[in-house]
C-alpha positions as CSV (number, residue, x, y, z in Angstrom):
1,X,-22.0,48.3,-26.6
2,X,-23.1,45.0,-25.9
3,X,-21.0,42.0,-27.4
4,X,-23.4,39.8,-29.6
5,X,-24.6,36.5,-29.0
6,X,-23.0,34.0,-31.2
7,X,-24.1,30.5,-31.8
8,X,-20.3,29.3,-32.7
9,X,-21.8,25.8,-33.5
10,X,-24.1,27.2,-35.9
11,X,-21.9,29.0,-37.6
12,X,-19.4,25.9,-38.2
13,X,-22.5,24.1,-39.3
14,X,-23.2,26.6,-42.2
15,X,-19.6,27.3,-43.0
16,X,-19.5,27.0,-47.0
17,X,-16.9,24.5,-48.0
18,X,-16.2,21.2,-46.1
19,X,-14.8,21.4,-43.0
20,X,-14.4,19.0,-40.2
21,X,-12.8,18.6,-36.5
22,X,-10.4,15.8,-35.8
23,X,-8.3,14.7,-32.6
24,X,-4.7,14.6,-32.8
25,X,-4.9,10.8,-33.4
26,X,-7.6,11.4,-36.4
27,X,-10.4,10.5,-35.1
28,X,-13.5,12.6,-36.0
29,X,-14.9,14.8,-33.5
30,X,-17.4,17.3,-36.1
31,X,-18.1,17.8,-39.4
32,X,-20.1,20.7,-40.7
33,X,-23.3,20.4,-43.6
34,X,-21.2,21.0,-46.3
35,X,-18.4,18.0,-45.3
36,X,-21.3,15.6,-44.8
37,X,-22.9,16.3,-48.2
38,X,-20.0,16.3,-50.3
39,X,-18.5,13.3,-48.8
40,X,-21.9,10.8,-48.8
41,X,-21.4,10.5,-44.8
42,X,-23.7,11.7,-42.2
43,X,-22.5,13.0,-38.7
44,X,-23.3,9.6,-37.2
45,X,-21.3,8.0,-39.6
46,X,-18.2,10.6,-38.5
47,X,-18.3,11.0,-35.1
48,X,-15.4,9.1,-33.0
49,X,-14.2,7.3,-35.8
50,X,-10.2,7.0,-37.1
51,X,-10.2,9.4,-40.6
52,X,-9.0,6.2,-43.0
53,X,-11.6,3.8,-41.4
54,X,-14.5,5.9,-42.5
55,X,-12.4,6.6,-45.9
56,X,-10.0,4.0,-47.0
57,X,-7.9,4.4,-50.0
58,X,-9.3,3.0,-53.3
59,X,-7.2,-0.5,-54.0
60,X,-8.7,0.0,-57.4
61,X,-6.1,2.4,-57.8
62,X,-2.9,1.4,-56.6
63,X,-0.7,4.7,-58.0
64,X,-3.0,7.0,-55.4
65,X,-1.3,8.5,-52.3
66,X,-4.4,10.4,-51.2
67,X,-4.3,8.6,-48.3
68,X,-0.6,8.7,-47.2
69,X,-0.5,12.0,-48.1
70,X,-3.3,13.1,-46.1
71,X,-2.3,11.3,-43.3
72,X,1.3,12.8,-43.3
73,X,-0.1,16.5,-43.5
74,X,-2.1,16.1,-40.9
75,X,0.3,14.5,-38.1
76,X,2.7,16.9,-39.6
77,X,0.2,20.1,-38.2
78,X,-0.2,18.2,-35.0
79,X,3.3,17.7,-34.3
80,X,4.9,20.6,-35.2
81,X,1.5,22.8,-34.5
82,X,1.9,24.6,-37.8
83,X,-0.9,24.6,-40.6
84,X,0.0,22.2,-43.4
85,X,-1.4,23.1,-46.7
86,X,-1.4,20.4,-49.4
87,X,-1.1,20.3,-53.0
88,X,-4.1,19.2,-55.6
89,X,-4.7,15.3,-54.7
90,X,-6.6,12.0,-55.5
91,X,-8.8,10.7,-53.1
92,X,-11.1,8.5,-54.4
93,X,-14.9,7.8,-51.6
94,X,-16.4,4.9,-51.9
95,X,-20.1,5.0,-52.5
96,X,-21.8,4.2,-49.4
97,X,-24.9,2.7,-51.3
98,X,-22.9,0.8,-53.4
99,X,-20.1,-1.3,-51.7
100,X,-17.1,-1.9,-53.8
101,X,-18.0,1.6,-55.9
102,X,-15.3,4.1,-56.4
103,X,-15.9,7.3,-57.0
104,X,-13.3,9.5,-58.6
105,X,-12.7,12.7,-56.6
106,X,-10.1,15.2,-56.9
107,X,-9.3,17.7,-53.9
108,X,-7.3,20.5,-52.3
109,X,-7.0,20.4,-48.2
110,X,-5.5,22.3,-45.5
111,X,-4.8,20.8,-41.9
112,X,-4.6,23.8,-39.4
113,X,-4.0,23.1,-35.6
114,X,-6.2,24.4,-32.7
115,X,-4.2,25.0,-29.5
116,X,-5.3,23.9,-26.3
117,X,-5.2,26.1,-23.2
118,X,-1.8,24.5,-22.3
119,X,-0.3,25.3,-25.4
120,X,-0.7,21.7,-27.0
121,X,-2.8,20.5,-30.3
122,X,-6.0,19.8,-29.6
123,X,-8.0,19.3,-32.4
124,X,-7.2,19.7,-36.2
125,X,-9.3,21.3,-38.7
126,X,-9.6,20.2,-41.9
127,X,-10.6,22.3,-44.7
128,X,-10.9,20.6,-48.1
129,X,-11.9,22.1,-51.2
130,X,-13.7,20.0,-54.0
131,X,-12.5,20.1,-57.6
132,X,-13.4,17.6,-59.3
133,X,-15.7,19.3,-61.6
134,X,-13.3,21.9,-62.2
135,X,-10.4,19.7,-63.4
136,X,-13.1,17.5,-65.6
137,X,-14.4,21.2,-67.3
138,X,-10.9,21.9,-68.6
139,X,-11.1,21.8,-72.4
140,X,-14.8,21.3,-72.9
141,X,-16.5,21.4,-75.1
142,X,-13.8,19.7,-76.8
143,X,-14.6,16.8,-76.2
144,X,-14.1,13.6,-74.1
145,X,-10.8,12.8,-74.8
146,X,-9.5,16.1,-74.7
147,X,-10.7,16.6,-71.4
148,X,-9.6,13.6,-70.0
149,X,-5.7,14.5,-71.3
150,X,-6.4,18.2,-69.4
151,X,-7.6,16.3,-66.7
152,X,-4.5,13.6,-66.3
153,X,-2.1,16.5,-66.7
154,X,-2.7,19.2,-64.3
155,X,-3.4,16.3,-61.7
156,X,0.5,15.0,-63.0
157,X,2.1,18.4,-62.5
158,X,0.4,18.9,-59.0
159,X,1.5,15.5,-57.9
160,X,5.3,17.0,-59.4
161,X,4.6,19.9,-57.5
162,X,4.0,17.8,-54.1
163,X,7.0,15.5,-55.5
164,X,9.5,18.7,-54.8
165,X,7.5,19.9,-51.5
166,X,8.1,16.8,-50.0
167,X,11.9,15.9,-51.0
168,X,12.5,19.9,-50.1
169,X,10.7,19.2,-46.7
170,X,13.2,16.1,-46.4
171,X,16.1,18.2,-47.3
172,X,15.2,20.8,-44.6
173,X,14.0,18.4,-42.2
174,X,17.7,16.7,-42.7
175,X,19.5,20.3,-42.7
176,X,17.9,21.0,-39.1
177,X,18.8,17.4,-37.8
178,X,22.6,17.6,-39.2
179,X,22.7,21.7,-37.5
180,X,21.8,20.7,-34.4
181,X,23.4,17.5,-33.8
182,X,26.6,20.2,-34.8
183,X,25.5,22.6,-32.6
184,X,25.4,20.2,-29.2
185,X,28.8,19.0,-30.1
186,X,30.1,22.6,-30.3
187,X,28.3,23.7,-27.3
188,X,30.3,23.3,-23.9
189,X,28.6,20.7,-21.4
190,X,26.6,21.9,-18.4
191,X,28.4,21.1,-14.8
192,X,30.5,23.3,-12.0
193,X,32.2,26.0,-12.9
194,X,35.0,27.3,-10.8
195,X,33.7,27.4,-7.1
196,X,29.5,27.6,-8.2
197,X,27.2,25.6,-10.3
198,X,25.9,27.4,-13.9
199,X,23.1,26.2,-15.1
200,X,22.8,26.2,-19.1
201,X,20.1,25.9,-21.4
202,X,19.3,25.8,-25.3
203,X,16.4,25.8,-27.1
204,X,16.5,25.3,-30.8
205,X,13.3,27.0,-32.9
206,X,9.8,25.2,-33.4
207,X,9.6,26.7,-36.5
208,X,12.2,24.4,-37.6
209,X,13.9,27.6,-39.8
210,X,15.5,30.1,-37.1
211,X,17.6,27.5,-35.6
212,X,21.6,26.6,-34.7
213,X,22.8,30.5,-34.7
214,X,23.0,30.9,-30.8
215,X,25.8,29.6,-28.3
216,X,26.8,29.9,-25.0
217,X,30.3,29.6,-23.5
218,X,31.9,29.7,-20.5
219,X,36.1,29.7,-19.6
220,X,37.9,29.4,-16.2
221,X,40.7,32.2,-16.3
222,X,43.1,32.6,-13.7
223,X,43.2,34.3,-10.6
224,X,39.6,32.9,-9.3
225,X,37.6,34.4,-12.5
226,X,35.4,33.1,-15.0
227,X,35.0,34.6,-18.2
228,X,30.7,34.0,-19.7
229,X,29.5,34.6,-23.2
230,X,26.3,34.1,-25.2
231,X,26.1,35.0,-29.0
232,X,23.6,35.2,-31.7
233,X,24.5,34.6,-35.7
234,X,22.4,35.8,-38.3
235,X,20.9,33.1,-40.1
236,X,19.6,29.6,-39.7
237,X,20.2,26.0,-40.0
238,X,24.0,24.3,-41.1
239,X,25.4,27.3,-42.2
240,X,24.3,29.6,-39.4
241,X,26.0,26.5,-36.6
242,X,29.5,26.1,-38.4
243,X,29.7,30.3,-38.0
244,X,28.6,29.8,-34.6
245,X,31.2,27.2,-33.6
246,X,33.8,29.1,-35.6
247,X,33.0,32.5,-33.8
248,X,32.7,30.8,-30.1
249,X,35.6,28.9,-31.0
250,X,37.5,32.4,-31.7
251,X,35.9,34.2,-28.6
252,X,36.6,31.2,-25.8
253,X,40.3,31.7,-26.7
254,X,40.2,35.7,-26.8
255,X,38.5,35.8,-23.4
256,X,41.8,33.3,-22.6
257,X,44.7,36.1,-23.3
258,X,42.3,39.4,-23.8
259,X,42.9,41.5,-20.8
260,X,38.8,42.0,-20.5
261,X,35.8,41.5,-22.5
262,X,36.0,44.3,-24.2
263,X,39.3,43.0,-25.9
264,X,37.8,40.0,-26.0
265,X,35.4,41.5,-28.4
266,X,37.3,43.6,-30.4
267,X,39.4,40.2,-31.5
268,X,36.4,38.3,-32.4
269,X,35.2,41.5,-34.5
270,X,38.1,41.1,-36.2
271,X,38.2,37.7,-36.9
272,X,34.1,38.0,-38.2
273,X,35.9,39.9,-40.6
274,X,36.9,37.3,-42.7
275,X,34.5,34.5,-41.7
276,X,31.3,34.5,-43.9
277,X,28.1,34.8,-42.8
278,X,29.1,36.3,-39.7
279,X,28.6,39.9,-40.2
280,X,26.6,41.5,-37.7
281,X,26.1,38.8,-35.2
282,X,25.9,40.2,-31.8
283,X,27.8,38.6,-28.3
284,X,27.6,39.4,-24.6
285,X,31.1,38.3,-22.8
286,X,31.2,39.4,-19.4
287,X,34.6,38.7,-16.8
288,X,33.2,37.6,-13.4
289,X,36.0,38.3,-10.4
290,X,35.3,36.1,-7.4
291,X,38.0,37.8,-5.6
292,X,37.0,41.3,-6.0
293,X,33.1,40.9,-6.4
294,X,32.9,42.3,-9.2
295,X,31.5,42.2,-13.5
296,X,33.2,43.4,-16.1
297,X,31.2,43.3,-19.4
298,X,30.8,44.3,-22.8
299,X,28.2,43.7,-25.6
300,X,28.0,43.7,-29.4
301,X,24.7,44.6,-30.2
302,X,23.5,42.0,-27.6
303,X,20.8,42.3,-25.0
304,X,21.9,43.4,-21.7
305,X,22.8,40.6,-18.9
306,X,20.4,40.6,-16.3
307,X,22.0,40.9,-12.7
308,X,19.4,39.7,-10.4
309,X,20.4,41.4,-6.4
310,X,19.4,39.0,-3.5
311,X,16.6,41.6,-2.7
312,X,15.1,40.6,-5.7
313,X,16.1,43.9,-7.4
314,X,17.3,43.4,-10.7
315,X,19.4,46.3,-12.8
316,X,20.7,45.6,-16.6
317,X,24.4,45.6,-17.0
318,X,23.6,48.2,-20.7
319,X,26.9,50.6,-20.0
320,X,28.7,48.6,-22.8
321,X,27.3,48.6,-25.4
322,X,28.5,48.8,-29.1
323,X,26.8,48.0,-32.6
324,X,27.3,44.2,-33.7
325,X,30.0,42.6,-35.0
326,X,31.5,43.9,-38.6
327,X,28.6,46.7,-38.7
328,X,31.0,49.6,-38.6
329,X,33.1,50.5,-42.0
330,X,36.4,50.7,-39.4
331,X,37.7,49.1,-36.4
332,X,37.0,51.4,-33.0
333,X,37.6,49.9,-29.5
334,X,34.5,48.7,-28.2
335,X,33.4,50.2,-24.5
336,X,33.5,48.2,-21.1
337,X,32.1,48.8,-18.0
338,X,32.5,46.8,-14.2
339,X,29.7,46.7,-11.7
340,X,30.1,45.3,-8.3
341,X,28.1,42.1,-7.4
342,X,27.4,41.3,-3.3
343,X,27.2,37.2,-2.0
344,X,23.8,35.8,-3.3
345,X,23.3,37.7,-6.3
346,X,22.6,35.8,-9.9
347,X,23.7,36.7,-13.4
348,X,21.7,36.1,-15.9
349,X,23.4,36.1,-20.1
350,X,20.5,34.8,-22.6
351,X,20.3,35.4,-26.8
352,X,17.3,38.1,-27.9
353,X,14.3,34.3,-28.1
354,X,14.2,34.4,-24.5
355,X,12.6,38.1,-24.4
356,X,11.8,39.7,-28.2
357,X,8.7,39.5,-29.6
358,X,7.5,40.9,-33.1
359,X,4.9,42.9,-31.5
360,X,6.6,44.0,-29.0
361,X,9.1,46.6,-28.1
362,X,12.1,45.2,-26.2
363,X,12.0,47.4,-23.3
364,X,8.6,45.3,-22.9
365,X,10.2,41.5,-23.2
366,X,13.3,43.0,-20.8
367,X,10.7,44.1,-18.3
368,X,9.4,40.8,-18.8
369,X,12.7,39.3,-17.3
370,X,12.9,41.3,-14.7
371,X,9.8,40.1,-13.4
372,X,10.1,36.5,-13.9
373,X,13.5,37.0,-11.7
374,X,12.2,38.8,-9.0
375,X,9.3,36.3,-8.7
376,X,12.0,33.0,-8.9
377,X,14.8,34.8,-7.1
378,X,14.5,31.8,-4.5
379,X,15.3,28.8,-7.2
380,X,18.1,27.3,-7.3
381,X,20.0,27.8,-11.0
382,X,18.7,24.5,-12.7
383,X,15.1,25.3,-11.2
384,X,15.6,29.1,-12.5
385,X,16.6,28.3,-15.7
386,X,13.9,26.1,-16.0
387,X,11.4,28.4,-14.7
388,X,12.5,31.2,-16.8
389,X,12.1,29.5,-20.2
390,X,8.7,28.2,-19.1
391,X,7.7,32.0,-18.0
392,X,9.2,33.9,-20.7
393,X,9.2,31.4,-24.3
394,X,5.6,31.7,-25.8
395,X,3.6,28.7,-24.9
396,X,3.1,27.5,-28.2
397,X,7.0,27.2,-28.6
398,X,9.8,29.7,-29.4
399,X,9.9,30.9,-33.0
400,X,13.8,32.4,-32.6
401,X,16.7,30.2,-30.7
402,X,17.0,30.9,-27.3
403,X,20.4,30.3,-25.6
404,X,20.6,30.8,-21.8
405,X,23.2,30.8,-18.8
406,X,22.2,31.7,-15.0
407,X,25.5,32.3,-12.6
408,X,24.9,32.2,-9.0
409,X,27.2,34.8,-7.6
């Protein structure tokens, strides 16, 4: 069947409601019928101009925040590339036949992004709903003054309900900051590591809520062996990085006396025991000889390190693995497994952002991996990292934490 022919711009044109295009930096860029009529402004009047030129705030009416508001939503949707949805607001136009003529105008916008092909905000749209004549009919025919009291107070509890939104928003926004800034102090630097170079990479959430529950670590043992871990805590922001420091903090000095990761990981399970908040949070620790050539590994629920051959082969190290930590009712030893490594090979740990996807089965994201390393088996460990996020994180920004640690071997 043949796909119809759609005029798309004809179809914004008629689009019931007011909507209208905007750059990132506000200027206008389209407005359809509906925008143009309800706001007194033709498409000429529009078209490259900056959003608060065209419609300044009303300085008849000092106590207003259309304006600020509006402005704040919408850079808010192009910087963080979510949709922004705003409470009821006051937004006085002035009448364009009439300099120096407010008219009072009540309204309810939403500020969604549009992503370019590179994965950037392109344009914003801006869908506003007029409902001015719905807040004036509340309480006719009672008259008047009884309309105007309806009026004045659901326009004073939206402006409460936008109050809390935004000092909740602050809160959050201050959470995140505080998490993170914890986070990078808890996180070991990147630089050598016994006789090779790791290369190390975190990258927090863009939806600013599933952030500061991943970590990496990595310990020099003795007898030319380095013990690598990466772990994932349930939950998000300041809670979720002070479990994650006190779990990596427990697991970098296990790896230190256990005899292998798997003891490693049975004294962290035990230790989760008692820390709250850190029930079933899953950890990869694997024990990598120099001597002997060889991994020894175990995993707690985690995804499988990635073992990248220097034929470009790459096999998952999934022998050893045991449900996350605290999920069993008793304490059973968890499994290990060794694998030997030849000269040239990579190791690849990394927390479950760098490959799951909602819609996706993991054997898909995992296959996913594979690829990217086979196809950058020739990069050096910064440049792999690097190319590996870029590959695998979704272009539009990672919506989980991803933590990641690439051993040349």
């Amino acid at each position: 069947m043949r796909e119809p022919q759609i005029d798309y711009a004809a179809v914004f044109r008629a689009l019931p409601g007011m909507v209208a295009l905007l750059t990132p930096d506000l200027n206008y860029v389209d407005a359809n019928d509906d925008f143009q009529r309800l706001a007194g402004r033709t498409r000429e009047q529009l078209l490259g101009r900056y959003i608060f030129d065209v419609f300044p705030e009303n300085p008849n009416e000092p106590a207003a925040a259309g304006m600020r508001e509006t402005e704040a939503s919408m850079r808010r949707a192009a910087a963080t590339g979510e949709r922004d949805t705003m409470a009821l607001i006051r937004y006085d136009i002035e009448d364009p036949t009439r300099p120096g003529h407010w008219q009072e105008h009540y309204w309810s916008p939403v500020n969604a992004p549009v992503l370019g092909p590179d994965g950037q905000v392109a344009l914003i749209v801006h869908r506003v709903e007029e409902v001015t004549e719905l807040i004036r009919a509340f309480g006719r025919p009672g008259g008047d003054s009884r309309a105007r009291v309806l009026e004045s107070e659901l326009y004073t509890r939206a402006r409460e309900l936008q109050e809390v939104n935004e000092r909740l928003r602050k809160a959050h926004a201050r959470d995140r900051e505080v998490a993170l800034a914890l986070q990078a102090a808890m996180l070991p630097p990147p630089g050598p590591t016994g006789p090779h170079v790791t290369a190390v990479r975190y990258r927090p959430a863009v939806g600013a809520l599933n952030v500061c529950g991943d970590w990496y670590d990595l310990v020099d043992l003795p007898g030319e062996s380095l013990a690598v871990a990466v772990g994932d805590v349930v939950g998000h922001g300041l809670a979720a990085a002070c479990v994650m420091g006190q779990l990596r903090s427990a697991l970098s000095a296990a790896c230190r006396v256990a005899e292998g990761p798997a003891q490693a990981l049975d004294a962290l399970g035990l230790y989760a025991r008692s820390v709250e908040g850190a029930e079933s949070t899953t950890a990869a620790t694997a024990f990598i000889g120099w001597g002997d050539h060889s991994i020894t590994y175990s995993c707690a629920g985690h995804p499988p390190p990635a073992l990248l051959r220097p034929d470009g082969t790459v096999i998952f190290l999934d022998r050893a693995t045991d449900p996350p930590l605290g999920a069993r009712p008793e304490h059973i030893p968890r499994a290990q497994a060794r694998t030997p490594f030849t000269e040239g090979a990579t190791l690849v740990l990394y927390t479950d952002g760098l490959i799951e996807r909602r819609t996706e089965d993991i054997d898909t994201g995992l296959a996913r991996l594979a690829d990217a390393l086979t196809r950058h088996r020739r990069l050096d460990p910064e440049a792999l990292a690097d190319a590996l996020l870029a590959t695998l994180l979704p272009s539009n920004g990672n919506t989980d934490d991803t933590a990641l640690v690439v051993i040349p071997l």
